[in-house]
C-alpha positions as CSV (number, residue, x, y, z in Angstrom):
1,X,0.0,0.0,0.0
2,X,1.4,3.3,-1.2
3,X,1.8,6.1,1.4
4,X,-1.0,8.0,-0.5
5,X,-3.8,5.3,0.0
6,X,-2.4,5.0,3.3
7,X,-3.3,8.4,3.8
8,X,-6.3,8.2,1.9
9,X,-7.5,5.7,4.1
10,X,-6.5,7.1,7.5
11,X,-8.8,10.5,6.4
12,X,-11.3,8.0,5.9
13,X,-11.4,6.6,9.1
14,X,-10.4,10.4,10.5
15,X,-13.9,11.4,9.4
16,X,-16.2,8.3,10.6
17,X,-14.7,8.8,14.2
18,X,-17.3,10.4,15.5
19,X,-20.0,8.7,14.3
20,X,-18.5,4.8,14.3
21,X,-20.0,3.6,17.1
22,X,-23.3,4.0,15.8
23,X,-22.7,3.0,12.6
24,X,-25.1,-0.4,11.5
25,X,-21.6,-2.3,10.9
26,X,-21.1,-2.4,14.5
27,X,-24.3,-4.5,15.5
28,X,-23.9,-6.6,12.0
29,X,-20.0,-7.5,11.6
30,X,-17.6,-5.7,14.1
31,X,-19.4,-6.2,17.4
32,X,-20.0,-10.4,16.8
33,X,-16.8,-10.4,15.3
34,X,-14.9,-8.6,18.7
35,X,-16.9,-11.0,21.0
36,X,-15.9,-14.1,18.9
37,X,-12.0,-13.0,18.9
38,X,-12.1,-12.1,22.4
39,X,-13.0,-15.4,23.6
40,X,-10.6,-17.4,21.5
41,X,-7.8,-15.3,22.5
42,X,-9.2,-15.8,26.4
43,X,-8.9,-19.5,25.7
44,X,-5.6,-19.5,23.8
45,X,-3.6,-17.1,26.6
46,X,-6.5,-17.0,30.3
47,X,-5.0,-14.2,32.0
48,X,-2.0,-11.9,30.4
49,X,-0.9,-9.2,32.1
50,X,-0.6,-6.4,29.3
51,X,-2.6,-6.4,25.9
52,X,-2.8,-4.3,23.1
53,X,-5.1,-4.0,20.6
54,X,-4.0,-2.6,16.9
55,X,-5.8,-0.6,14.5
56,X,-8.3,0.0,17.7
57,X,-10.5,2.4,16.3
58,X,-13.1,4.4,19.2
59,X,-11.9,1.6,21.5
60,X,-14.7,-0.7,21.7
61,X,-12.9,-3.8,21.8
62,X,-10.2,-3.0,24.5
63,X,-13.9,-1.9,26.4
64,X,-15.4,-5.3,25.9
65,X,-12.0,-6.9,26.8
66,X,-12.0,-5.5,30.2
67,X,-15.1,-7.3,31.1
68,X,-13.1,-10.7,29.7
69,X,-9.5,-9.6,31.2
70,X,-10.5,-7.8,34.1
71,X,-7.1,-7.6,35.8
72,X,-4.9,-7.3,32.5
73,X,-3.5,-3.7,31.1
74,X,-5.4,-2.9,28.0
75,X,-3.5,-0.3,25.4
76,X,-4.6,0.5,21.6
77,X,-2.9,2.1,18.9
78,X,-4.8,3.7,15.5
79,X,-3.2,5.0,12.9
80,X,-6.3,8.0,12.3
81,X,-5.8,10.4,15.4
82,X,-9.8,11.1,15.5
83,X,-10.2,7.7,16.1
84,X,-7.7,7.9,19.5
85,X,-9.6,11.2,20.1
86,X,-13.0,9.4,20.4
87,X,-11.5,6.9,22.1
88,X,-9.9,8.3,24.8
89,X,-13.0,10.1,25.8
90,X,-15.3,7.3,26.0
91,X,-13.4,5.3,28.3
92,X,-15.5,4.2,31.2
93,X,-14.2,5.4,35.1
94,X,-11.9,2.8,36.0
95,X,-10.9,1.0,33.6
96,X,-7.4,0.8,32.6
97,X,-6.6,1.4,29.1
98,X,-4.9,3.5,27.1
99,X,-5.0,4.7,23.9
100,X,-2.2,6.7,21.7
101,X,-1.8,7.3,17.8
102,X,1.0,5.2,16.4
103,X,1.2,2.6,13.5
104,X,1.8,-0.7,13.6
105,X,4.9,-0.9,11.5
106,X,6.6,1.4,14.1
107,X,5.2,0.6,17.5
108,X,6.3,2.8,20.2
109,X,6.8,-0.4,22.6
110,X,10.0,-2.2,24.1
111,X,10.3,-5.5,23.3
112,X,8.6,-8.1,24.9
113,X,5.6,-5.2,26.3
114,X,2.5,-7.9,25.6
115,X,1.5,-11.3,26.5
116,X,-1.7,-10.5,23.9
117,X,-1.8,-8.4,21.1
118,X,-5.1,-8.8,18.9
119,X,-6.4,-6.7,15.8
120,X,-9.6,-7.1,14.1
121,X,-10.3,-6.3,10.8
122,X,-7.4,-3.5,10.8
123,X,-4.6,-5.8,9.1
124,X,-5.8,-5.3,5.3
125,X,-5.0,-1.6,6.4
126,X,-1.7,-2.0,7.5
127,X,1.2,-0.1,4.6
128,X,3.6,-2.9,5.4
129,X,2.1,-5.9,6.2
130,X,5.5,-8.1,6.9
131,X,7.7,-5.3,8.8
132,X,4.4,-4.9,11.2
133,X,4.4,-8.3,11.9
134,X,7.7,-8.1,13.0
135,X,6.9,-5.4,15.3
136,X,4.0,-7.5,16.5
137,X,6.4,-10.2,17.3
138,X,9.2,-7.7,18.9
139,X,6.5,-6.5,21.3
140,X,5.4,-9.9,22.6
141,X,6.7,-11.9,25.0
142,X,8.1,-15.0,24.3
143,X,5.2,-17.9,23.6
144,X,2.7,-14.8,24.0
145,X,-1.0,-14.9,21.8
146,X,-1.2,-12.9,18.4
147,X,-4.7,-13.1,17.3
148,X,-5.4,-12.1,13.9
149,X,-8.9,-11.6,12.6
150,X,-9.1,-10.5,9.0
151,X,-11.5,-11.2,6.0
152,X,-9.8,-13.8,3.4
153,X,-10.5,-13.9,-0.2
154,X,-12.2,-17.1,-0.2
155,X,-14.8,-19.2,-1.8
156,X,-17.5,-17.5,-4.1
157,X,-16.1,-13.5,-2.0
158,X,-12.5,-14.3,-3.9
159,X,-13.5,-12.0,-6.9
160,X,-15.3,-9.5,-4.6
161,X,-11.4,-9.4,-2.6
162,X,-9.3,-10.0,-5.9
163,X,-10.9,-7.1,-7.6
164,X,-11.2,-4.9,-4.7
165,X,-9.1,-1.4,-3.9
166,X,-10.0,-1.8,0.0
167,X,-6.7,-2.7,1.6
168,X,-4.8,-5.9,1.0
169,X,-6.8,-9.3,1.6
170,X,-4.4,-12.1,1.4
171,X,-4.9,-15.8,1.3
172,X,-4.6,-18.0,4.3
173,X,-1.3,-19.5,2.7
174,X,-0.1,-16.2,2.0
175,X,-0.5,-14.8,5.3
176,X,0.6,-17.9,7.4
177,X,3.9,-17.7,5.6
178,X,4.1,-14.0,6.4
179,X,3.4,-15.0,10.0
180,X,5.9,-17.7,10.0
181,X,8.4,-15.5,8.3
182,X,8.1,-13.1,11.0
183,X,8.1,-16.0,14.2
184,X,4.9,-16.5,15.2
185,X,3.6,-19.4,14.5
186,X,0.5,-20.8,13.7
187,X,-1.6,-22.3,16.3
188,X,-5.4,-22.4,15.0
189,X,-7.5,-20.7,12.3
190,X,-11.2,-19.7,13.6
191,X,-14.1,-19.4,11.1
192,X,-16.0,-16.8,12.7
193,X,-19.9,-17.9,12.8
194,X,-22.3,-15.9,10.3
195,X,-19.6,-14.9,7.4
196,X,-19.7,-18.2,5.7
197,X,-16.3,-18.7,6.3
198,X,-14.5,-15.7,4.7
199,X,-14.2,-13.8,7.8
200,X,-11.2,-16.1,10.3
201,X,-9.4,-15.4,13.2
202,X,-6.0,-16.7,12.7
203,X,-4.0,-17.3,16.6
204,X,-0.7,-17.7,16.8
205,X,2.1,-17.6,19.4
206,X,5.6,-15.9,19.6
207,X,8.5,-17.9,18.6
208,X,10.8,-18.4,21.4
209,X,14.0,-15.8,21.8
């Protein structure tokens, strides 16, 4: 993705910030979808201490993962500063997250910060898909939980992604050798219910040191 779309595509998101959580979406796709990954990542890694989330938009999810992890750290990054705007002031009175602009190619974390790091429907986004995944695997500890959940260009929806200027959809082969190539390795792939499987949640762990 060229530094113009990228662009192009954070203004996007810039200008729904303010109106996102109410947008239809939310109760059709990203809401089930956020539920669904939060679960399989509560199974894959039951209590981590620090979690961030990655292309986190108003904040929803890291607000629906505090009733999953209630004693874990919750941070999100977006790349579209309107979104952290939003998000940061609909955080709920004590819970602890926190939410900053940054990308995830360069994520303004020390190594080994995060025992979970999830992103939903943000990765198609992402301007460099391999040197973020590196940075996802930088940031987490040792054996810690990525869990990836992304549309995939699948079935009768692969001319719909093939054909499509929204992002980079990439086949499961394609991304699971991007994965491995960046250590984290492949533990399950999760059809989410309702999106006949084109919509998956891919979990992996960190490669050991």
């Amino acid at each position: 993705m060229t530094n113009d779309y990228r662009d192009t595509d954070i203004g996007r998101f810039g200008r729904w910030a303010d109106s996102y959580d109410e947008s239809v979406l939310q109760r059709l796709i990203f809401a089930p979808l956020q539920e669904f990954t939060l679960r399989a990542a509560a199974a894959a890694f039951p209590d981590p201490g620090a979690i961030l989330d990655i292309g986190c938009g108003t904040g929803l999810l890291l607000r629906r993962a505090a009733r999953h992890f209630s004693s874990s750290k919750l941070t999100g990054i977006d790349a579209a500063e309107e979104m952290i705007r939003v998000a940061q002031s609909s955080v709920p009175e004590g819970i602890p997250v926190h939410f900053m602009h940054a990308f995830a190619e360069q994520l303004p974390f020390a190594a080994r910060s995060f025992d979970l790091i999830l992103t939903t429907m943000s990765f198609h986004h992402w301007s460099d898909q391999a040197k973020a995944l590196r940075e996802v695997r930088r940031v987490l500890v040792p054996g810690g939980v990525f869990a990836l959940a992304d549309a995939m260009p699948t079935s009768l929806w692969r001319w719909l992604f093939a054909r499509s200027a929204h992002g980079r959809f990439n086949k499961l082969p394609v991304l699971e050798g991007m994965l491995r190539d960046a250590g984290l390795w492949v533990d399950k792939r999760l059809p989410v219910p309702r999106f006949g499987g084109t919509v998956q949640v891919v979990l992996t762990r960190a490669a050991a040191a």
